[in-house]
N, C-alpha and C positions, 0 to 999 in steps of 0.2 A: 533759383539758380544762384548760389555762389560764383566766387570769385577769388583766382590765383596773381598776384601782382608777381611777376617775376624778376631777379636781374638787378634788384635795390642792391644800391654800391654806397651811400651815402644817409650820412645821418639826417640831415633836413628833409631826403627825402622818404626817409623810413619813418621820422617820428608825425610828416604830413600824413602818410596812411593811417598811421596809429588811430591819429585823434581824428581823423575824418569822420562827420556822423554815419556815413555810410561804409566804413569800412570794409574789406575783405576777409575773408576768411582764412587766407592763406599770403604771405609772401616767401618767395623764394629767393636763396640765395646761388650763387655759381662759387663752388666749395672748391675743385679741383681739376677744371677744364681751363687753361690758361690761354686757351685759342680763342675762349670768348671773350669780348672788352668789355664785360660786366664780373669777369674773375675777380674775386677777392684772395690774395693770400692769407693764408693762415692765423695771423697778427690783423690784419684789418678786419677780420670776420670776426674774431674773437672780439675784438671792440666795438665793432658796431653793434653785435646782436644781444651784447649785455646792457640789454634793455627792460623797460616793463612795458611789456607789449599785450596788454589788457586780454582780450579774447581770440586774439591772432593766433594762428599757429604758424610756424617758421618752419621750413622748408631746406634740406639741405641738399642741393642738387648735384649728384654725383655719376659720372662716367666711369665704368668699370672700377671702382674703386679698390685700393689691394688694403689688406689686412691693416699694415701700418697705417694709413690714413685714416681708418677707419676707428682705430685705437685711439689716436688723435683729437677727435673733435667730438668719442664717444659723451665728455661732459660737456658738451657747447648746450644752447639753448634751442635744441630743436627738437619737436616733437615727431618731424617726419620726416623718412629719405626718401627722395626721389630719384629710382635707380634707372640708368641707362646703361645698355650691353649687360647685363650680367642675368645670366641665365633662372630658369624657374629654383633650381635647388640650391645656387649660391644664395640667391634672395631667401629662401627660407632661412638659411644660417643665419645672414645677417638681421634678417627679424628676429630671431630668436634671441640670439649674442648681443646683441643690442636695447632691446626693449623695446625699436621705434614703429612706430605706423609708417607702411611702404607706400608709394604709388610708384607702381611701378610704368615705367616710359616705353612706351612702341613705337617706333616712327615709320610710319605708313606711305609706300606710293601705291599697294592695291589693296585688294580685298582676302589677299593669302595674308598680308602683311597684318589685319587687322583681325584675322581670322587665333592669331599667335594668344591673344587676349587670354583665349581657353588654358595656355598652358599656366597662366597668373592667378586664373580666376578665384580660387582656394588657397590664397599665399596671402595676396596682397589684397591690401584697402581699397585702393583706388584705382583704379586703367589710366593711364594718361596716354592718348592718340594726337601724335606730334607731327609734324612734319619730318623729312629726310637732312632738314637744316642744320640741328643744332644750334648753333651758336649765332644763325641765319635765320631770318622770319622768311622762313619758306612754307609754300604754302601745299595743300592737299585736297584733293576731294571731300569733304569732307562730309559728302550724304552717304559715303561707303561707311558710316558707323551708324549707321540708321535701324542695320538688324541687327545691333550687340543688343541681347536682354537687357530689357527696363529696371531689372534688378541687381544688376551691373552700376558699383558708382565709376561713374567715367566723366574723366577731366577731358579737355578739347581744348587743342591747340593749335598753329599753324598760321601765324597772319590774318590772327584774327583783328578789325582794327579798333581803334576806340570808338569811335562815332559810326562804328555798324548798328543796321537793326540788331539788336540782341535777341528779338524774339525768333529769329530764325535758329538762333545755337538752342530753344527752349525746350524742345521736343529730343533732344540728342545726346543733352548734356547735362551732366547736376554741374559740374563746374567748367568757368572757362579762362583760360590762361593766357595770360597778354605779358610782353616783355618789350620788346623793338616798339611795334605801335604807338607804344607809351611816353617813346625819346623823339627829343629835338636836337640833331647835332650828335646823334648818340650819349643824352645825357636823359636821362626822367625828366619831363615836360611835366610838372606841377600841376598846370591848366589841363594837360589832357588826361589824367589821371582822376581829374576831379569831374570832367565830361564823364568819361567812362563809369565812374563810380553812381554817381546820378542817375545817369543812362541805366546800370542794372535796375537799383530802389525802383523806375520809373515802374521798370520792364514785371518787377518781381510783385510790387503791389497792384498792377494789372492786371495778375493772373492770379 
């Protein structure tokens, strides 16, 4: 099972992920949702993510994104968008127009909600199954992703915390995404970053 760190606003704590022995596979940034207090403008994003960020792949997390923004940050340093609200055949354009690996984002309160995954399935990379939050660690059923295909890559979301059993997300998830969890104060908590991180390696070479 990998691992998404979402929500990194800071350089100290973007270059702790980096060098961590246990690093993640993914961090995410908030590109263009200004509601959330992990928003980066334009200008801070651009600086933070001009980095050398070893085996990471960076994450560009965007809500209904229009054309112009998209144009915008087409040369930043990201390998993947992570699209919310934008339907099955806008996503194809922008995979295409762009170059990038999608995960595409569903936010789930049932099982019609989760069932939407089919309409992605042939487009995008990855499923990400969120909560109805956004910008909120809200949380979700989350045994209602229990019958998406095992050939399905599906990320998992939703209040998940740091210092959970991880071996419960194992059977459900290749990857899982933590953001809120991970702050003290609404800031990235270092220490629990490094719990969490631990926590998977524990989880991943026991199985």
């Amino acid at each position: 099972m990998q691992a998404k760190i979402c929500g990194v606003k800071d350089r100290i704590t973007l270059e702790y992920i980096i060098n961590h022995k246990h690093s993640p596979k993914f961090v995410g940034f908030i590109c263009n949702y200004p509601k959330s207090k992990r928003y980066l403008d334009f200008f801070e994003l651009q600086n933070l993510i001009d980095i050398e960020k070893k085996n990471i792949k960076f994450v560009a997390v965007l809500v209904k994104p229009d054309e112009n923004f998209l144009k915008k940050i087409e040369n930043l340093n990201f390998e993947y968008y992570q699209l919310y609200d934008v339907d099955p055949e806008e996503t194809e354009i922008i995979k295409n127009k762009y170059k990038k690996k999608i995960i595409s984002a569903l936010t789930i309160k049932n099982i019609d909600d989760v069932k939407k995954y089919k309409n992605y399935e042939k487009i995008s990379d990855i499923i990400l199954f969120d909560s109805k939050g956004y910008e909120k660690s809200m949380s979700f059923d989350h045994s209602l992703i229990k019958e998406v295909p095992k050939n399905l890559k599906t990320m998992l979301a939703g209040n998940i915390k740091y210092n959970d059993d991880l071996e419960k997300y194992l059977k459900i998830a290749d990857i899982i995404d933590l953001s809120g969890s991970l702050e003290t104060n609404n800031v990235k908590d270092l220490n629990k970053i490094n719990i969490f991180l631990n926590n998977l390696k524990k989880v991943n070479d026991k199985n």
